[in-house]
C-alpha positions as CSV (number, residue, x, y, z in Angstrom):
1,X,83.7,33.1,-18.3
2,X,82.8,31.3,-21.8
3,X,79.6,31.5,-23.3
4,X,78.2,30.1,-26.8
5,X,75.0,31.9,-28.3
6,X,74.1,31.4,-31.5
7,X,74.3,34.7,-33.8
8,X,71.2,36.2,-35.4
9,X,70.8,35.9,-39.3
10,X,71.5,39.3,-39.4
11,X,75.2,40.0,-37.4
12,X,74.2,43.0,-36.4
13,X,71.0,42.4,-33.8
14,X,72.5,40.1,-31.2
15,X,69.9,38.6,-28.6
16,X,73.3,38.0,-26.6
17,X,73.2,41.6,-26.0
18,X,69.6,41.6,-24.8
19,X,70.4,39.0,-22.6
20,X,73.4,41.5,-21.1
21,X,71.6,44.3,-21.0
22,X,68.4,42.5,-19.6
23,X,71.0,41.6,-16.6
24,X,71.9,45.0,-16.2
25,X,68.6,46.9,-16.4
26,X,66.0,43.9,-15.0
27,X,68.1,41.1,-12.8
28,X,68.5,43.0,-9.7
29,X,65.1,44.4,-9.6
30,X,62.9,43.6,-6.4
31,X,61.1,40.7,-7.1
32,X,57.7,42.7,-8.0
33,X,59.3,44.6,-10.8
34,X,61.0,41.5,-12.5
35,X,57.9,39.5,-12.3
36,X,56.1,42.7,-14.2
37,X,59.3,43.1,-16.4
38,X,58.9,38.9,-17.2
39,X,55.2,39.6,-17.9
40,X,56.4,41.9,-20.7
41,X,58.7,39.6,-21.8
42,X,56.6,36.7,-22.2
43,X,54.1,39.0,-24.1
44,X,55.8,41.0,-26.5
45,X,58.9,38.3,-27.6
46,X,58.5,34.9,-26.6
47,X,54.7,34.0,-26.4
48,X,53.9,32.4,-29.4
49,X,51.6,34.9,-30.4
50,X,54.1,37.8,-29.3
51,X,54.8,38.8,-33.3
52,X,50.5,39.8,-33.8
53,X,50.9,41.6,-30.1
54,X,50.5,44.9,-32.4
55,X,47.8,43.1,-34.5
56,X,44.6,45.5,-32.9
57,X,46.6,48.4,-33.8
58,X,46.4,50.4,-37.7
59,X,49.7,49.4,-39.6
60,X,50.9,53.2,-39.9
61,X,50.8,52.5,-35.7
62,X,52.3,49.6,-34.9
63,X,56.1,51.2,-34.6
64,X,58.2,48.9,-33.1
65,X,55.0,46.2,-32.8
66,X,54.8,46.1,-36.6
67,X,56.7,43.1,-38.4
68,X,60.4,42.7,-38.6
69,X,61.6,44.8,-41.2
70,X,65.1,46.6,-41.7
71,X,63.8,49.8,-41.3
72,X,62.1,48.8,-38.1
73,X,65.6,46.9,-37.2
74,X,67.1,50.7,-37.5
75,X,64.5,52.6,-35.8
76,X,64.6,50.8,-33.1
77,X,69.0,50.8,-33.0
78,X,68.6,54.5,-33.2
79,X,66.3,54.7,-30.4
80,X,68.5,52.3,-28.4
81,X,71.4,54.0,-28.8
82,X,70.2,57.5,-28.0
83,X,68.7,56.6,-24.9
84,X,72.1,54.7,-23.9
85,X,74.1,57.9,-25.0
86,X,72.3,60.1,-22.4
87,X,73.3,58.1,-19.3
């Protein structure tokens, strides 16, 4: 298999690997759940208004809805990577 993706700015948050584990966690889903799972998708990353989705919500609140940020980048690796650890 080859595949080209483009690299993020920053080399260390890949989209590639959303895409992967997207495949793992969402493809094979029953066609209700993807179509809940694409819902979420469209809303919170690629709808054009996706980056205010946490806009109603204080700024102390926001958490991973709040702007990009490196500390936001590393909170949300952390979490990631603990909840792939326990399985």
């Amino acid at each position: 298999m080859l595949c080209n993706y483009w690299r993020a700015y920053d080399s260390s948050v890949s989209a590639f690997h959303a895409v992967v584990h997207a495949m793992m966690a969402v493809r094979d889903l029953p066609a209700a759940e993807k179509a809940g799972w694409r819902a979420w998708f469209e809303h919170y990353v690629f709808a054009d208004e996706a980056a205010a989705a946490g806009d109603h919500l204080p700024a102390p609140a926001r958490g991973v809805l709040g702007p990009a940020s490196q500390d936001r980048t590393e909170r949300i690796r952390g979490y990631l990577l603990k909840s792939l650890q326990r399985r």
